[in-house]
N, C-alpha and C positions, 0 to 999 in steps of 0.2 A: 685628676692625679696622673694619669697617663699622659696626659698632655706634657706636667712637669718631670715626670722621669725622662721623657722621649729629649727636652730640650736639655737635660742635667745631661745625658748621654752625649749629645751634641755638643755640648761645650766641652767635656772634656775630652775628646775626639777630638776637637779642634787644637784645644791646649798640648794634648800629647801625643798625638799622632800625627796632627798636620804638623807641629814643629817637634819632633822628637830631639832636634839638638838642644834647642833652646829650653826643652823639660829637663834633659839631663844637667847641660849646665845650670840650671837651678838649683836642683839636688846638690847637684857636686860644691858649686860654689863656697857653700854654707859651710862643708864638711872641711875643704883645702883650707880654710880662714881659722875656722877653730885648730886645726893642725897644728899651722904657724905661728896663731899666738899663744899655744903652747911650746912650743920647738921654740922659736927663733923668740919671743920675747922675751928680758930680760929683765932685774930690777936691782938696784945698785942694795946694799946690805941695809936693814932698816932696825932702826934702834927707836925705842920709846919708853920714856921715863914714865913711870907708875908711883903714885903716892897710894898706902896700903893703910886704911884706919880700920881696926879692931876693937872697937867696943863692946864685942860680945863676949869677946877670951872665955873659946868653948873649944871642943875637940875639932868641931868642924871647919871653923874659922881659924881655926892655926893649920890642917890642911891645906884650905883653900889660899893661905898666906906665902904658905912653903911651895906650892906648887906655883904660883907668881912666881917665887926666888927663882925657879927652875929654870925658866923660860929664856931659852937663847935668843937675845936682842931685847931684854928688857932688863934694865937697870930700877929699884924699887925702892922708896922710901917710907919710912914707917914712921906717919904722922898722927897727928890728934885731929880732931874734925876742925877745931879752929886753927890749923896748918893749912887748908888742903887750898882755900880761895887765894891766898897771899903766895902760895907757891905759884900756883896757877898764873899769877900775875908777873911773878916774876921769871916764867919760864925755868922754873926747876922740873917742873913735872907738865906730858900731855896729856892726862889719862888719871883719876883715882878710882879707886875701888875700896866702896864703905860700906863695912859690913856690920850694920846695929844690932843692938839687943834683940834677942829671939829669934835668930838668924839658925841657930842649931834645932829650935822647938819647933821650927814652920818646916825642918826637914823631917822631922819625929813624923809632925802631923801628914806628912807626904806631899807638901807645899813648899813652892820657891819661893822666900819672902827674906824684907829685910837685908838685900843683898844690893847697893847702886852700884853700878859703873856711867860715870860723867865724864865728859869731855867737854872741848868748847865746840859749837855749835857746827856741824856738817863737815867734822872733823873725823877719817876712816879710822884713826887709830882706837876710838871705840868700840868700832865694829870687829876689831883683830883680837882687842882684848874681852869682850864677849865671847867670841868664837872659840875664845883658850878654855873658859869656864862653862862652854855651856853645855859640851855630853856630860863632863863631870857631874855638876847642880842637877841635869837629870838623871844619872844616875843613884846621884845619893839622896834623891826624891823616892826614886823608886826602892829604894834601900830602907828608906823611912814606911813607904805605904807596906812593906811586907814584916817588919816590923811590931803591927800591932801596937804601937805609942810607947814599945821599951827600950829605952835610952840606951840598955845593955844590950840586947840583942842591935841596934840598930851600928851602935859604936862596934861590935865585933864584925859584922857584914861590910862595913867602911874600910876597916884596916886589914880585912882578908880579902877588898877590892884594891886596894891600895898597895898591897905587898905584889898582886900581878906585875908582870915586867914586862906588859905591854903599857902597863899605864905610867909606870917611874918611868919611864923612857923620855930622856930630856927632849920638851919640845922646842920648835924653831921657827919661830917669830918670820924672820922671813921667808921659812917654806909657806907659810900659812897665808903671807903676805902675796907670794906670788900667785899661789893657786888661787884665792879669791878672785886677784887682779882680773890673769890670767881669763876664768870664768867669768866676768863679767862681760871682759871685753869682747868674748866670742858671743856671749849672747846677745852681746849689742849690735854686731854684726850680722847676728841673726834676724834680730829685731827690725832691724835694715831691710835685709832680702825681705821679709814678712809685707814690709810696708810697700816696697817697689813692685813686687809679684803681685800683691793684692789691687794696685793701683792699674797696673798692664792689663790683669784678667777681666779689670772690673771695665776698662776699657775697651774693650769689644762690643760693648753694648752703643757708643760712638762710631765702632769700625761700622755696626753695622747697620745704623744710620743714613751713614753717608755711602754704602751700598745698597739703601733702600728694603735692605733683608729687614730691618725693625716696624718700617711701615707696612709691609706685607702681613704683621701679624694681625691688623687692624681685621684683616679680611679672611681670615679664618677663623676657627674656634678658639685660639690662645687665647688668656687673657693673659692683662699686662702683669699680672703680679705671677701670676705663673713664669713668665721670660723675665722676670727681675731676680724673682724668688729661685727660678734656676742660675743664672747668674753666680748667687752670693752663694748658695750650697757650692756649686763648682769651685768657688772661691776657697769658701774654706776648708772642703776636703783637699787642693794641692796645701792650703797651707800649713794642714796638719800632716800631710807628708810631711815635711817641713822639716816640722818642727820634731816628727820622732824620729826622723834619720840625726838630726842636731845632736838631740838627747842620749838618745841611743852611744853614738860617738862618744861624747862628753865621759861618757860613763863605761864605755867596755872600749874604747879605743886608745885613746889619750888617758894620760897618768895626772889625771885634774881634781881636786875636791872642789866641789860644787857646794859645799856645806847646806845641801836639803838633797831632800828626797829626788829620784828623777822625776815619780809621778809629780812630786808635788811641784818641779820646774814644767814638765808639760801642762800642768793644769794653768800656770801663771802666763806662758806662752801661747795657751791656746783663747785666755781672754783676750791679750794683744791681740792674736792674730785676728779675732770677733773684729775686733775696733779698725785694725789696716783694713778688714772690707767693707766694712759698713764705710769708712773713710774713702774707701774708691769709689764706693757707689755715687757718695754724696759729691762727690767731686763732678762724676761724671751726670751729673740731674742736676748740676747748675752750670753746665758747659752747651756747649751745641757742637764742638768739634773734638776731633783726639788730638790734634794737639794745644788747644787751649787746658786741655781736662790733663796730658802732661805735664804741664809747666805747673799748674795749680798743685796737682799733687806730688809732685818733684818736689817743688822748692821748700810746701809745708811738711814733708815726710822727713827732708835734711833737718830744717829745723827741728820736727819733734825729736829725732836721735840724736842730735849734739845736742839739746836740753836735756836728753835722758840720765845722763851720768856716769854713762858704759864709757864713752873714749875722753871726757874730761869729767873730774869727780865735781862732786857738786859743792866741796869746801872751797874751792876756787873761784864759784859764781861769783860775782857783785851780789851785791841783795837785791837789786831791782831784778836783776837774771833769774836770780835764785823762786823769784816771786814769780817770775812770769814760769818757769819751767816747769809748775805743775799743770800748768793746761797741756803740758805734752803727755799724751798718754805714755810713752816711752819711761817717762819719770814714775809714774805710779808703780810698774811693770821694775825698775831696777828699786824702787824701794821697797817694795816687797819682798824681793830677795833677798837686799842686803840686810833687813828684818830680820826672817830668815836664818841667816847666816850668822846673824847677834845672840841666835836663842830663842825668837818669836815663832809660837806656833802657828798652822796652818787659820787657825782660828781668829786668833789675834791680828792677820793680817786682811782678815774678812770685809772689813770698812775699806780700806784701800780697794779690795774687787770688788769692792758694790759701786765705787764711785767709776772702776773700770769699766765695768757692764753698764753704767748709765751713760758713758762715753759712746759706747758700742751703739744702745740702743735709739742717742739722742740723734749722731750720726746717722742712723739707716734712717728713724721716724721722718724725719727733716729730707731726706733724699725721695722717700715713697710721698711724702706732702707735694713735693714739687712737681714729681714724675706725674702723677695722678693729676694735679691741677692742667698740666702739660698736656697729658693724651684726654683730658674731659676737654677742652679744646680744642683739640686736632678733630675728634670722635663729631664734635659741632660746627667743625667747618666744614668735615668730608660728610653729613646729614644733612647742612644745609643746602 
């Protein structure tokens, strides 16, 4: 274990001391990008039609009706369930929201239920009108759980949340539209630098190669999972620098809603950022130079972030794009958030980071297979 601390100390000493410019402009990078497409990005006024069906007609569902009406840039139609498909077709509406029977009872019980919001398929405007209803829906959850199952007390703690005049305060459709935007598209940027830095650090292990510093370890005490295994730590500690100078920004610098938690954006970042190095390493254990191990991880890292959906949404894909774009780990990482930002708990998007982390792990697996077949051969021609 001394072995592996002494070479973690070493690489980043190299990273950040031999090139101090090139560490800072990393940091900084990240931080001037999120700035500007706050500042300088704009988005032209955005309207969306809402069809509103009521089948419950209960106290809470004419709430959650009248607070639709509210909403600056939504215009709302008040249809019957057998309205909602034929409008849809005929472009009267992008967006309904059906609220069924028992819609008021599942909130007594201290449960979201019986509440759709539909759109047509990889369409954001779902995602915006989610994001209208969804502190509300948890708070009148939480209104129900304290409650104790009475209708009376529950209906009085509603309309004494509801008289506050932070919550009547007309909301706006596209402030909501730009901050989401806004945040996506810096964390896609982020998501970028994550991938390039992880690709560069992971390449040193090539620099040093073809310096013969990697063959020298043969003849000392290292072993090779010790110099790899340092490697990916050093990796991902710059990348979680990274990622909390990002976060940090996002959330005390810049006037951005992020619609989640910060921790819960670092923990969705910090699996990415698992995956850009396990992804460098794997690049670099089936290359033999740095610049072959460039170009490999260049050109696949552009691809996974324009498949992500941070600088082009994913309602615009093709469907053959749309298909291929979940082998980007990039796409997992922005659908998680935009989840998220619908309403979805940390929990709920649990499947999406378990397919992340098997990304991560299949990446590195497949890299240490190679590495290892590689130096059991080297180890057999310098014995023999």
């Amino acid at each position: 274990m001394n072995n592996l601390w002494i070479l973690i100390k070493n690489n980043l000493r190299i990273t950040i001391t031999k090139k101090p410019l090139s560490f800072i402009l990393l940091l900084l990078i990240p931080v001037i990008v999120i700035v500007m497409c706050v500042e300088l990005v704009t988005y032209s006024q955005t309207f969306i039609n809402v069809g509103l069906v009521d089948t419950d007609h209960t106290f809470s569902s004419e709430i959650v009706i009248d607070m639709m009406k509210n909403v600056d840039g939504i215009e709302t139609f008040d249809l019957n369930k057998e309205e909602v498909i034929p409008n849809f077709r005929n472009n009267t509406i992008n967006v309904a929201v059906e609220i069924t029977e028992g819609f008021e009872d599942s909130l007594i019980r201290g449960e979201i239920e019986d509440i759709l919001v539909y759109a047509n398929d990889g369409s954001n405007d779902r995602l915006l009108v989610s994001s209208i209803l969804k502190n509300h829906l948890l708070n009148f959850r939480n209104l129900g759980r304290i409650s104790n199952g009475s209708q009376e007390i529950y209906q009085s703690s509603v309309t004494t949340y509801m008289e506050n005049t932070s919550v009547v305060s007309k909301a706006s459709l596209n402030d909501l539209y730009t901050d989401y935007n806004n945040s996506t598209l810096a964390i896609g940027f982020l998501i970028m630098m994550l991938f390039f830095k992880a690709s560069s650090v992971a390449n040193t292990i090539n620099i040093d190669r073809e310096s013969n510093v990697y063959t020298r370890i043969f003849v000392s005490n290292v072993k090779t999972w010790q110099y790899y295994g340092a490697n990916v730590i050093c990796n991902l500690f710059i990348a979680l620098i990274q990622i909390c100078i990002g976060v940090l920004v996002m959330q005390y610098v810049v006037d951005v809603s992020m619609g989640m938690e910060p921790l819960t954006l670092f923990i969705i970042l910090s699996v990415i950022s698992a995956i850009a190095v396990s992804f460098g390493t794997f690049c670099v254990a089936v290359t033999k130079d740095t610049d072959t191990a460039s170009l490999l991880s260049n050109m696949f890292n552009l691809i996974f972030v324009l498949l992500g959906g941070s600088f082009i949404q994913v309602e615009y894909f093709p469907d053959i794009v749309n298909f291929v774009s979940y082998l980007s780990p990039a796409r997992w990482a922005v659908s998680c958030m935009m989840a998220l930002q619908a309403g979805a708990t940390l929990i709920e998007i649990l499947p999406r980071m378990l397919v992340m982390f098997l990304m991560a792990a299949g990446f590195l697996l497949v890299a240490f297979r190679i590495t290892y077949k590689r130096d059991k051969n080297f180890n057999a021609v310098r014995g023999g």
